[in-house]
N, C-alpha and C positions, 0 to 999 in steps of 0.2 A: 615542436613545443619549445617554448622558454623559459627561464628561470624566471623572468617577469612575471609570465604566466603562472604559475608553479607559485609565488611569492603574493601576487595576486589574492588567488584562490588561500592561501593559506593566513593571510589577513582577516577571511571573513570567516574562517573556521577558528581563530584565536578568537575573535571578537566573539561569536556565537557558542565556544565551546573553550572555557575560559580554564577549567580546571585540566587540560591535557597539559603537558609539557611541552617544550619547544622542538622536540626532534618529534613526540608523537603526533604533536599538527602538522609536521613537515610530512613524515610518513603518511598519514590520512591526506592528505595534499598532493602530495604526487603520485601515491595510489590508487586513489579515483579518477584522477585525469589520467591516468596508464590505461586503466580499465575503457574510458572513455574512448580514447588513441587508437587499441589493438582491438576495442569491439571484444573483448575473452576478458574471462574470469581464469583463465588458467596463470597461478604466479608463474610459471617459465616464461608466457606469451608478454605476460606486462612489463618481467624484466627485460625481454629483448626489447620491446617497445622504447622502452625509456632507456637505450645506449648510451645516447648522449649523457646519461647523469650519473654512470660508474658502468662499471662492469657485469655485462647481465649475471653472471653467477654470483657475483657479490649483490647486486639489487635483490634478487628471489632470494636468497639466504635474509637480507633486510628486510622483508616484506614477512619471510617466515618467521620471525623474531616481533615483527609488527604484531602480527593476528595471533602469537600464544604467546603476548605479554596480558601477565594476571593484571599488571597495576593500569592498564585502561580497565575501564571500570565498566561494564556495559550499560547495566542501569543509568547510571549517570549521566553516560554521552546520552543513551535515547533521550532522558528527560531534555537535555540540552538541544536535542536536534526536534522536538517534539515544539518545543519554545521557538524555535527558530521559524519552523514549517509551517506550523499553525500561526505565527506573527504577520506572514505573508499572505495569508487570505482573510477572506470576509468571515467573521465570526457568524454570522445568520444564516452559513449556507454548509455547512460543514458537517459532511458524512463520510462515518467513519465503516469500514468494511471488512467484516472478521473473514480469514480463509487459510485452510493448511492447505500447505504445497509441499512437495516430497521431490528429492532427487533421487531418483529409481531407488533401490533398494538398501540405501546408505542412509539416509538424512530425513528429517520430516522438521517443516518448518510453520509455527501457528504465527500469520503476522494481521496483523491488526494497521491499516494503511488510510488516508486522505485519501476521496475521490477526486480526480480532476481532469477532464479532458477528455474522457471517454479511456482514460490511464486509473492508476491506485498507486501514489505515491508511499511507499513503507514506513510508519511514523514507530513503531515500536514490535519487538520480537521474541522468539524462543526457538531455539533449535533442541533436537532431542533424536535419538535414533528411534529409530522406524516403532513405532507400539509401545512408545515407552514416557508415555507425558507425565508429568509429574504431577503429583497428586489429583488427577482427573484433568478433564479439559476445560470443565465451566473453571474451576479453579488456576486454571494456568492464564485462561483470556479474563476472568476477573483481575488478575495480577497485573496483567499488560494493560488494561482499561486505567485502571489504580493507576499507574505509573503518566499516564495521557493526565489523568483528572490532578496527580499532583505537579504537573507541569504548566499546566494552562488553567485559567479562572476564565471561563467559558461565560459570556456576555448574555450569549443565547445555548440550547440544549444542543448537541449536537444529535444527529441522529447515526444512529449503528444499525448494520445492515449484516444477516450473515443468510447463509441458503440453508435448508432443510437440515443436510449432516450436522449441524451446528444448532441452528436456531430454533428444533426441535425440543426444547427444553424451558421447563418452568422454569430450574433455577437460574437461569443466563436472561430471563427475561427480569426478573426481581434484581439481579445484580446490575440490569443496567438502569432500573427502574428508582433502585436504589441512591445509584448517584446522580440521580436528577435529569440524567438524559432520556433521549427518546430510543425508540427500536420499532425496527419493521424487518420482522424473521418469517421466514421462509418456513411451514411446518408441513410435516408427511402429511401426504391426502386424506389419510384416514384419522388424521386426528380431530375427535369432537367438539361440537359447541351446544350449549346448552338453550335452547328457543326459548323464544317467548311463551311456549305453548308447553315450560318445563317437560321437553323430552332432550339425547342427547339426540343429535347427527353427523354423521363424518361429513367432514366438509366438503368431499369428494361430490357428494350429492345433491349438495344446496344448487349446484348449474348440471346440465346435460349435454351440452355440445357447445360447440365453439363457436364463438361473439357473443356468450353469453357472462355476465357479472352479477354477484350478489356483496353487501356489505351488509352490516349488524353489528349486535355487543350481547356478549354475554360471555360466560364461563367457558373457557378451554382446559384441556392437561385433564381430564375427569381424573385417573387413577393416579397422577404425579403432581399436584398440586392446587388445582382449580384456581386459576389464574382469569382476571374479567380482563377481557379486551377488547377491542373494535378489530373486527374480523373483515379480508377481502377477499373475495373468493372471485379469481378473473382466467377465462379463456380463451387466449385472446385465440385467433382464426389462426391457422398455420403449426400449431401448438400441439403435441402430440397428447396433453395432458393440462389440467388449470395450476396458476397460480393459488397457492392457501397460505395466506399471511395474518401474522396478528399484530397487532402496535397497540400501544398503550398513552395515544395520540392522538384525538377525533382530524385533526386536520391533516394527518398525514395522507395522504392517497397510493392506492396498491401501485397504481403506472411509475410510479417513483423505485419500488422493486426494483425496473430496469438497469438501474444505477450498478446491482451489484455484480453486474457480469465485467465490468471497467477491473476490477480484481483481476480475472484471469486476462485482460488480455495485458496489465502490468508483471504478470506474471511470465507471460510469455514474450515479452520486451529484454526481461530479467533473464530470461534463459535462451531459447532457439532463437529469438527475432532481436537480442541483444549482447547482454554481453557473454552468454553461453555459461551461465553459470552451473547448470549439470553436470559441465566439465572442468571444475573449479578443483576435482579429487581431495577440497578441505572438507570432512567427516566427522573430526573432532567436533562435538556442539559449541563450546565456548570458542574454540576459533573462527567456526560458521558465524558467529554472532557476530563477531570482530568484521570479517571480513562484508556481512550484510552491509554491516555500516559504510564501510567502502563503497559497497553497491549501490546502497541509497544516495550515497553524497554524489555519487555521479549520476542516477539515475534523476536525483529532482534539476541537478544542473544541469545538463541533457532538457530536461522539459522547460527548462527558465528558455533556454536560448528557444527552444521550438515556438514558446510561446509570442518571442520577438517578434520569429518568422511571422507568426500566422498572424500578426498586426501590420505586417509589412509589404504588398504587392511586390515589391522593389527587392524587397527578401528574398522573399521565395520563389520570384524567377531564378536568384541561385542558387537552390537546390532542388526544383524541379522545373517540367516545363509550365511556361504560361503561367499565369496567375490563377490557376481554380487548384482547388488544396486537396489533391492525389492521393497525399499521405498523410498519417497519423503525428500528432504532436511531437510525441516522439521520435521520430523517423526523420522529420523535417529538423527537428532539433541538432539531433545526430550528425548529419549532413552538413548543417552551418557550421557547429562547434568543431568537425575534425578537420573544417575547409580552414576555419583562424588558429586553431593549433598545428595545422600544416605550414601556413603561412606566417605563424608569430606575430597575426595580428591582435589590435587589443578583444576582450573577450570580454562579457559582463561579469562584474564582478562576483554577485549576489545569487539571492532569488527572488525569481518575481514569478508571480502567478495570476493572471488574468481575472477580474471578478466577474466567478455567474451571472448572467440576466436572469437564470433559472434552472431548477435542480438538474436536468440534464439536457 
């Protein structure tokens, strides 16, 4: 790696992220491209990483000073990196994916991400120790939803996506309802809908086996709210169980659902199959959040470059065999970027993110 590099990268974090300071972009700068380099979220692995640029026990002491400074502001950077992320894609195609993730028995994290690639880029966050969210959960992802909607004026609605644990609730449907977007949530099987033939029925029941689908409108939540929505009841073959979705959106279609499984597998980019963040030992909530942000900045650069790849036959013979695409955007990304930070070649500045033909 090079200070070019490093100075690069940290032109487009000044530009996008205007309110940090001049050593806290440098810190957010060379931290994410460490992260990117050593493949680990562990601060001892990033400072040995980045030798060339001081002395690993002086870098991890800088890095530990980076992530429990009070005066980065977290709200802030999100909104900033929310602006930034969402500038880069197509306003018409934009689904947004609730999901908590926990590193075993220490950390639980509610993050709210852009889908892309068959990935879920990290757009905004909350960390919390393990059963301890603040003042409830629709209220903590209302908070972070809030923070998206006062960053971006949104062309078109976006649509929000979360699975059953989450999306099982009137009032998370009203609150997205509220601010003008769309949703298609995932609700427990036995939750009812009210027919045409005013009776209720669990949704469980409206199909019997598998290749079987039903859609309709009517009333959901009977004891929590009665909420009218367009309902999808889909089985597909192979399925242990059906999909039972509701949206508040006649044009959205259940097969779109699929979309929200891209969440764990950025999750697991994020931790086993990237930069090993289970093994990060940061516990503190307010430095998890610092340090996410680290994580995002190299995880969406990580995907810029993959995305070069996968425009480029000529690419991506160097970093897999042949020209047919092996691996995941990520993966290929990975592979480019640590080949030109190996070599000090130039690297893309920015972000760039490919535009859908279609939702997945």
């Amino acid at each position: 790696m090079s200070q070019k590099q490093v100075y690069q990268w940290m032109a487009q974090i000044a530009h996008y992220m205007p309110d940090l300071g001049y050593w806290q972009r440098q810190g957010l700068a060379l931290f994410s491209l460490g992260v990117i380099w050593a493949e680990r979220s562990s601060l001892t692995k990033i400072a040995e990483k980045l030798a060339m640029f001081g002395k690993p026990d002086s870098l991890e002491r800088r890095l530990q000073r980076w992530i429990s400074n009070r005066r980065i502001e977290i709200a802030g950077c999100q909104r900033a990196w929310v602006r930034w992320v969402i500038g880069a894609f197509d306003h018409r195609r934009i689904v947004l994916l609730v999901d908590e993730t926990k590193l075993g028995q220490h950390l639980s994290v509610m993050v709210v991400g852009v889908a892309y690639q068959r990935r879920c880029i990290p757009l905004v966050w909350q960390s919390y120790h393990r059963d301890c969210r603040h003042n409830g959960q629709v209220k903590l992802i209302k908070a972070l939803l809030q923070l998206i909607d006062q960053a971006v004026d949104f062309e078109y609605p976006p649509l929000v996506q979360a699975d059953r644990g989450i999306g099982t609730s009137p009032a998370l449907c009203r609150v997205v309802h509220h601010l003008g977007w769309r949703y298609l949530f995932r609700v427990q099987n036995h939750t009812k809908v009210l027919t045409g033939k005013q009776r209720y029925v669990a949704l469980e029941r409206v199909v019997h086996k598998p290749g079987q689908q039903w859609s309709g409108y009517g009333v959901v939540f009977k004891q929590r709210g009665h909420i009218r929505a367009y309902v999808h009841v889909l089985w597909t073959k192979g399925q242990a169980e059906p999909w039972c979705l509701v949206t508040n959106d006649p044009l959205v279609v259940g097969n779109w659902y699929a979309v929200r499984v891209w969440q764990e597998e950025g999750f697991r980019d994020l931790k086993g199959g990237g930069w090993q963040w289970q093994h990060s030992r940061v516990w503190h909530p307010d430095h998890a959040d610092r340090l996410i942000l680290i994580l995002a900045l190299a995880y969406a650069w990580t995907l810029t470059h993959g995305t070069l790849v996968m425009a480029s036959p000529e690419l991506l013979r160097q970093v897999t065999r042949g020209a047919r695409k092996r691996f995941s955007v990520f993966r290929c990304g990975l592979r480019f970027l640590t080949q030109l930070l190996d070599r000090q070649e130039p690297v893309w500045p920015g972000l760039f993110f490919a535009p859908a033909k279609r939702l997945w």
